[in-house]
Backbone bond lengths (Angstrom), bond angles and torsions (degrees), N, CA, C in turn:
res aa  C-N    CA-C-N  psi(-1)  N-CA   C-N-CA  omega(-1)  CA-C   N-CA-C  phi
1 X - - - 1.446 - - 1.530 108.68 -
2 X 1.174 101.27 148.76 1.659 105.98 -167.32 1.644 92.65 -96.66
3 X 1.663 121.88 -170.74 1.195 122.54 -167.53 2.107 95.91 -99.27
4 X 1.252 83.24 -31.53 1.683 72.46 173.72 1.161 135.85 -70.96
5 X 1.095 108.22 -21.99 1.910 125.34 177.34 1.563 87.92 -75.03
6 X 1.240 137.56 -50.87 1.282 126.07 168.41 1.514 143.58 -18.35
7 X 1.969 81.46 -67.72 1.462 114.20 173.42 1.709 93.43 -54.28
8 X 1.451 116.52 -86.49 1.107 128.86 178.84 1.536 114.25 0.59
9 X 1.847 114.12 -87.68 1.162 127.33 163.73 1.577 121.57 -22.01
10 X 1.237 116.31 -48.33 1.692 130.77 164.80 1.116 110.00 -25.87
11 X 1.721 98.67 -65.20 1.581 110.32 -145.47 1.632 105.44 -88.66
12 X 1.752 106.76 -9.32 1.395 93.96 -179.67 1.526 104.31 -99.34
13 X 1.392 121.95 -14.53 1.424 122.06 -165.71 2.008 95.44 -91.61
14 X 0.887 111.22 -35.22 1.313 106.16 171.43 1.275 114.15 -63.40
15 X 1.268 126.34 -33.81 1.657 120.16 166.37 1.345 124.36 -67.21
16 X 1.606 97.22 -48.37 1.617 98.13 157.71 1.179 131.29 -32.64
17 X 0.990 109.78 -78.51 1.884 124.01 170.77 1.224 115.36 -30.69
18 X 1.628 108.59 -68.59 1.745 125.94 -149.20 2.120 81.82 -76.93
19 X 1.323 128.71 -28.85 1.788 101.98 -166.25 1.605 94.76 -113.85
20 X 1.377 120.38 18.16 1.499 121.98 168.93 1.475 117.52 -44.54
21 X 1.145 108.59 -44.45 1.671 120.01 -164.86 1.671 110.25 -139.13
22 X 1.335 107.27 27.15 1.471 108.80 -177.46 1.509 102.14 -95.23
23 X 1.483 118.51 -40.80 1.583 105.81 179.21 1.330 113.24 -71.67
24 X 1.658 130.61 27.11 1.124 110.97 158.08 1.547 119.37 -120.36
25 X 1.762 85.66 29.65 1.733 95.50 155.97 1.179 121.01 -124.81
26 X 1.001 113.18 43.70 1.554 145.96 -160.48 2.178 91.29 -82.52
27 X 1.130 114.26 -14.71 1.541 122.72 -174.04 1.031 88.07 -126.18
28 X 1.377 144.42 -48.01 1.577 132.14 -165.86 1.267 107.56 -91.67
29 X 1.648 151.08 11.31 1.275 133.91 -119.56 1.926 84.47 -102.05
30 X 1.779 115.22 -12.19 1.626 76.85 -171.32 1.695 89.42 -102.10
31 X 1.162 139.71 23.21 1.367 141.60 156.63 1.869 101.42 -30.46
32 X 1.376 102.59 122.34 1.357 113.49 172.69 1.522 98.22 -77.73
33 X 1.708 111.85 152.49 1.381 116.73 167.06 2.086 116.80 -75.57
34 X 1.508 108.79 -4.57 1.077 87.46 -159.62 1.883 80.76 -166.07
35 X 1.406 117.81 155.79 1.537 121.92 176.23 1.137 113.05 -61.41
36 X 1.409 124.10 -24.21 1.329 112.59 173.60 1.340 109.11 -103.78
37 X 1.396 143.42 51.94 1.331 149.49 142.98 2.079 89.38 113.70
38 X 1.531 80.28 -143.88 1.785 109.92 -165.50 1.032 126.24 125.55
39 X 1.484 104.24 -154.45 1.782 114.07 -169.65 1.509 103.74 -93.70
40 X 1.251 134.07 82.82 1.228 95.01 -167.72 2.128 104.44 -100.39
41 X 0.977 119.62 -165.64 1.451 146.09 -138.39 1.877 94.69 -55.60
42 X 1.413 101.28 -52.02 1.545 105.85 -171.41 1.495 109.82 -84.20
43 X 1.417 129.51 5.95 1.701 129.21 -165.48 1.611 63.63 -117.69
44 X 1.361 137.23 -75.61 1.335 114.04 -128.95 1.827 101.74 -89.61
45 X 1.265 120.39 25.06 1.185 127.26 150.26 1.708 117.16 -86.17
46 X 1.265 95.55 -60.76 1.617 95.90 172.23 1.648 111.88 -57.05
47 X 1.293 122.80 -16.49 1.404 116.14 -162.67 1.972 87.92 -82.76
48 X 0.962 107.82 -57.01 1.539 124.77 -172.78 1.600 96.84 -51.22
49 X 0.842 131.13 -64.90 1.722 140.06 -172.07 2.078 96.50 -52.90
50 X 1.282 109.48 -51.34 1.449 129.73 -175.83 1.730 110.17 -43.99
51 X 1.585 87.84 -65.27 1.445 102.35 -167.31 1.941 105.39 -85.95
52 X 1.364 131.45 -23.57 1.484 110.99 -173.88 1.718 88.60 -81.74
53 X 1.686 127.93 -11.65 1.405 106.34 177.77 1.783 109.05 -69.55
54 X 1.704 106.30 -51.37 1.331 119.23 -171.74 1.802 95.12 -50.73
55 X 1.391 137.31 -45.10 1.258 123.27 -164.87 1.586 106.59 -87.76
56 X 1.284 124.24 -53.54 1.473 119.85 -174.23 1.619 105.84 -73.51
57 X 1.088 126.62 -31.33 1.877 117.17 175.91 1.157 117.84 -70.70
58 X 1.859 97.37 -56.84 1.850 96.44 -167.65 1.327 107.36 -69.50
59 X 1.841 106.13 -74.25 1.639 136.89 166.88 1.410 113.65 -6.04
60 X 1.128 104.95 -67.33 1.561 104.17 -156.27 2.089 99.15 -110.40
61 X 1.273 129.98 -38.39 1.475 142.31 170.62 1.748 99.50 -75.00
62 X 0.730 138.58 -22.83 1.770 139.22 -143.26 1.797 125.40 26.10
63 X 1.575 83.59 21.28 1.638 81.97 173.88 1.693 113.98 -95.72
64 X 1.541 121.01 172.72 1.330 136.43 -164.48 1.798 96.79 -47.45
65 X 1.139 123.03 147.22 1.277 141.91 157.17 2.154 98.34 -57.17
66 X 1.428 100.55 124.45 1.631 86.33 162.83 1.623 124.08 -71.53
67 X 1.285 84.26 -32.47 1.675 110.82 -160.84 1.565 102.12 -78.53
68 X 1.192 134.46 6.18 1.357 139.92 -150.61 1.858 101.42 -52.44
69 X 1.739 98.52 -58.61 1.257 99.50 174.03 1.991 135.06 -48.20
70 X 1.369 103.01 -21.81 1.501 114.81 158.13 1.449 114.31 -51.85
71 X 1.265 133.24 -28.25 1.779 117.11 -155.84 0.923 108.55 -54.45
72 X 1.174 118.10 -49.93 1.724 136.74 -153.81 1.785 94.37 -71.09
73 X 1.460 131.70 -59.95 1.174 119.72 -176.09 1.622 125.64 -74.36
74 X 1.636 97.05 -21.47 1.605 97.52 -178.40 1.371 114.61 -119.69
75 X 1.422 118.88 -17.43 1.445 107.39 169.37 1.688 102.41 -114.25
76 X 1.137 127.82 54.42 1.312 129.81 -178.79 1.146 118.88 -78.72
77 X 1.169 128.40 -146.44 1.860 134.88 173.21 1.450 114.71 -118.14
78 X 1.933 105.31 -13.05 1.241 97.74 178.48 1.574 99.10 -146.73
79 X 1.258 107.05 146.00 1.561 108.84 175.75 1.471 112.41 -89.09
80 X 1.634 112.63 110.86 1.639 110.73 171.49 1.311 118.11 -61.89
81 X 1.192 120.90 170.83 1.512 129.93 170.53 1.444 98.69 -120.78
82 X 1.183 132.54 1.95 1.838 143.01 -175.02 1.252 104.22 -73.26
83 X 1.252 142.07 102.36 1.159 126.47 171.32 1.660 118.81 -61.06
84 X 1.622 118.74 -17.02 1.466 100.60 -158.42 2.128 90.64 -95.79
85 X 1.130 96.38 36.42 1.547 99.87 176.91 1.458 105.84 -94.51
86 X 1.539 124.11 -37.07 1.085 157.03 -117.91 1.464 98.42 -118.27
87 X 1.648 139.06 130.04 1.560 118.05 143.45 1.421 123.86 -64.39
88 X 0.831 138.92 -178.83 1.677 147.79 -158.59 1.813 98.97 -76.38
89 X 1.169 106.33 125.76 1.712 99.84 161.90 1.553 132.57 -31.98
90 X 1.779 92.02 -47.87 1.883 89.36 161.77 1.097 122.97 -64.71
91 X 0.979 132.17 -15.67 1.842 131.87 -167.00 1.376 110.83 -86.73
92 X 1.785 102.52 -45.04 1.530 121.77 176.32 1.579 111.38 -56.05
93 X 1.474 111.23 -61.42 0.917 113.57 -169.10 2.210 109.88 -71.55
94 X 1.149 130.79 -36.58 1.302 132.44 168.79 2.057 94.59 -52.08
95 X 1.152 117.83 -68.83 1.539 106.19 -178.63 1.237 120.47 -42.75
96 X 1.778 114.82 -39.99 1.268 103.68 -177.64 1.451 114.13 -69.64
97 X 1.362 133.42 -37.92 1.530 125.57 149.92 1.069 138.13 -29.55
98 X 1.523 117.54 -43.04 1.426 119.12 -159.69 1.891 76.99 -93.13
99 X 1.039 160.55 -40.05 1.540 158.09 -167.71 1.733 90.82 -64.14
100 X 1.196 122.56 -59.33 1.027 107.85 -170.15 1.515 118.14 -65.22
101 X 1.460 120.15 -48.03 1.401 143.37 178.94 1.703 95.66 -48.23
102 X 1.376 121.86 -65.52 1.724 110.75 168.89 1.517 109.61 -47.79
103 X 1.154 130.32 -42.44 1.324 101.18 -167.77 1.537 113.98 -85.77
104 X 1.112 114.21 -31.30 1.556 103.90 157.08 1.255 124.06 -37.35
105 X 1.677 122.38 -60.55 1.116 123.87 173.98 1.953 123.82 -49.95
106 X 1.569 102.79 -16.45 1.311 90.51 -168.00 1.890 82.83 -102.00
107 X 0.898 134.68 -4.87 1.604 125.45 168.41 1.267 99.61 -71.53
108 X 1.625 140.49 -39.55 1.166 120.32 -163.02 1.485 96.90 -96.28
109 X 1.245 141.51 33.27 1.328 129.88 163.59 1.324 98.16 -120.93
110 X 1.808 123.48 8.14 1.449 122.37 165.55 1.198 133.90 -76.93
111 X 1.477 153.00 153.93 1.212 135.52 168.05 1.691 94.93 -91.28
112 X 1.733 99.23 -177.82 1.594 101.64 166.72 1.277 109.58 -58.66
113 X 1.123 147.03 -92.02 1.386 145.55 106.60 1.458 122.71 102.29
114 X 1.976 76.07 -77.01 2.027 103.38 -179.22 1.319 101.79 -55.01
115 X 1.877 116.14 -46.45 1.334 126.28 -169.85 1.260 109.09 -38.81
116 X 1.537 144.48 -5.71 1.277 132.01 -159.99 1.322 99.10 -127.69
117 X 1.182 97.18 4.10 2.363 99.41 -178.14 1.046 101.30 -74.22
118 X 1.430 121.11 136.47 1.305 135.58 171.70 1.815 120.10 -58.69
119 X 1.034 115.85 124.28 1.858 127.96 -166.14 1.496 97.33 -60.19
120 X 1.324 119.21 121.08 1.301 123.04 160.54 1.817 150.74 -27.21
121 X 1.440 71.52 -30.46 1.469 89.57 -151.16 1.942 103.64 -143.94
122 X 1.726 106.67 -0.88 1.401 88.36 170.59 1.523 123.67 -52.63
123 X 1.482 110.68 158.79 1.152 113.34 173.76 1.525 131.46 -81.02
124 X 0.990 165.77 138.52 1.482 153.48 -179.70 1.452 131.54 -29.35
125 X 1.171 126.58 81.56 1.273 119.36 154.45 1.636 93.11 120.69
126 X 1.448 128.04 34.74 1.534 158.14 132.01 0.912 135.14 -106.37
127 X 1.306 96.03 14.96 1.395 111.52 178.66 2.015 111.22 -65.05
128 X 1.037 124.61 -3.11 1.425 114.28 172.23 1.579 94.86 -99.38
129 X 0.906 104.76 -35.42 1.802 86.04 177.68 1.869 131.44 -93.09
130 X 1.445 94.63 -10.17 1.785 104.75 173.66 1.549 91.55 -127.86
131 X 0.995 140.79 37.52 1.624 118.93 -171.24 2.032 102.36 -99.34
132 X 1.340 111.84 -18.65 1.422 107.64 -171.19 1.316 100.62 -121.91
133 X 1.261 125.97 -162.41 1.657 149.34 -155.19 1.527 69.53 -96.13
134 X 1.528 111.89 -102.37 1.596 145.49 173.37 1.715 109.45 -12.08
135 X 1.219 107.07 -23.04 1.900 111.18 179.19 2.056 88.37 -82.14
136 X 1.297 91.54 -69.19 1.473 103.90 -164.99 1.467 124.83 -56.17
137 X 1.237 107.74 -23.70 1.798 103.47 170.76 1.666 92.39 -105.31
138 X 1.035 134.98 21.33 1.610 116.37 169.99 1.845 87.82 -109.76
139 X 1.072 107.58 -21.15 1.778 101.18 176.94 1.668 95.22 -66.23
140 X 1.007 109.75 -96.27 1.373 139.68 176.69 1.859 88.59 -5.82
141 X 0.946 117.75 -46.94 1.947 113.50 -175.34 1.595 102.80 -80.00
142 X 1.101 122.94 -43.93 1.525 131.84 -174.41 1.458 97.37 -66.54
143 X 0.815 127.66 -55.63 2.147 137.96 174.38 1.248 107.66 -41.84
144 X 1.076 115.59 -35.72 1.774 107.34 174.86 1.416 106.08 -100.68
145 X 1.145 129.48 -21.56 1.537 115.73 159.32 1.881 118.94 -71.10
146 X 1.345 104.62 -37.80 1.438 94.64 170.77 1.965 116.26 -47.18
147 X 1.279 96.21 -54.95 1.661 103.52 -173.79 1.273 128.73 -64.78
148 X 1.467 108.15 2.36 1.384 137.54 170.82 1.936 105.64 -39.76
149 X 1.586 100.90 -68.53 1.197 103.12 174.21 1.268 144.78 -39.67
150 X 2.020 115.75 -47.64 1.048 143.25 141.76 1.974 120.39 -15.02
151 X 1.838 89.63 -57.72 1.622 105.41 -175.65 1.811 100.24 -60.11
152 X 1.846 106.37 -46.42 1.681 103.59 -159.98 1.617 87.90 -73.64
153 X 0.745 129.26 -17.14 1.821 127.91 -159.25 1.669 93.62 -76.20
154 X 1.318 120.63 -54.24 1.462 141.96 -177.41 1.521 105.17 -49.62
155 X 1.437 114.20 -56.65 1.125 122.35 -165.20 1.266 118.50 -66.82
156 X 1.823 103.79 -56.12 1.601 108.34 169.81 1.352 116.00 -56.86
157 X 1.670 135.83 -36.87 1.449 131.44 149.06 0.961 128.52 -8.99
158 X 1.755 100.71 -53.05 1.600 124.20 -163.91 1.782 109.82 -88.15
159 X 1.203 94.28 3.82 1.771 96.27 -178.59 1.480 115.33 73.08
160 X 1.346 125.26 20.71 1.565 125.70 -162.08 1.763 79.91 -109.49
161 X 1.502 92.23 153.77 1.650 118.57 155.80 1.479 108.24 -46.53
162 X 1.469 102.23 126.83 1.397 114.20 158.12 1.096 123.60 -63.39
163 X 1.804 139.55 137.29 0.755 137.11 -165.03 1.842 121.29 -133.64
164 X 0.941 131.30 157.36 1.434 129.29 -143.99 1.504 104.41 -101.25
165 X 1.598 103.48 -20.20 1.777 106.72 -170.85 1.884 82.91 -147.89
């Protein structure tokens, strides 16, 4: 196995997993994970949709962030519980697909190879963690497994069955 089929595999099994059981908080999505606030269901969708644009467009392509207008609600300093801060759960959650679904698509128009091209657009002095092709989509896959927790934290909040994936 080469390293890209790797990457690849990452980026689709991490989607798998992390949106397995998220549309069935599609009613609970601003459920905090915990009494004193958090990530809950609809921030850490937009956060995920936010950040693989900010890393695979700007980071590693050096072109414009799509998502630019997200920072403020999903990568902010504070997580609201307001919904009218927020776009609609369907919207969030269809973007966060189609972000992931492009970047898949732009791994399979990669060779092994590309993986070693230097990132466009990292920023200074991250360069070990955004500096290549191969840095930046192995972040971007690891980022939605970190927030994994956040989702079960949300859910059990939300009174739903725990779930295994």
């Amino acid at each position: 196995m080469q390293s890209i089929d790797l990457v690849r595999d990452n980026l689709k099994k991490s989607r798998e997993i992390v949106l397995a059981r998220v549309e069935e908080m599609r009613e609970h999505c601003l459920v905090f994970p915990t009494p004193n606030g958090g990530c809950h269901t609809l921030w850490v969708l937009g956060h995920l949709a936010y950040i693989e644009a900010l890393v695979v467009r700007q980071f590693m392509l050096g072109n414009e962030n799509p998502l630019a207008a997200w920072e403020n609600p999903f990568d902010g300093e504070d997580v609201s519980g307001d919904s009218r801060l927020y776009p609609p759960f369907d919207q969030v959650l269809a973007t966060c697909r189609e972000m992931r679904t492009a970047t898949i698509a732009l791994v399979d128009s990669l060779s092994e190879n590309d993986l070693d091209r230097p990132s466009a657009g990292a920023p200074k002095g991250v360069e070990d963690v955004f500096g290549t092709y191969r840095r930046c989509l192995q972040y971007v896959a690891d980022h939605w497994y970190m927030h994994r927790g956040h989702l079960a934290d949300a859910r059990r909040a939300a009174g739903l069955e725990r779930s295994w994936f």
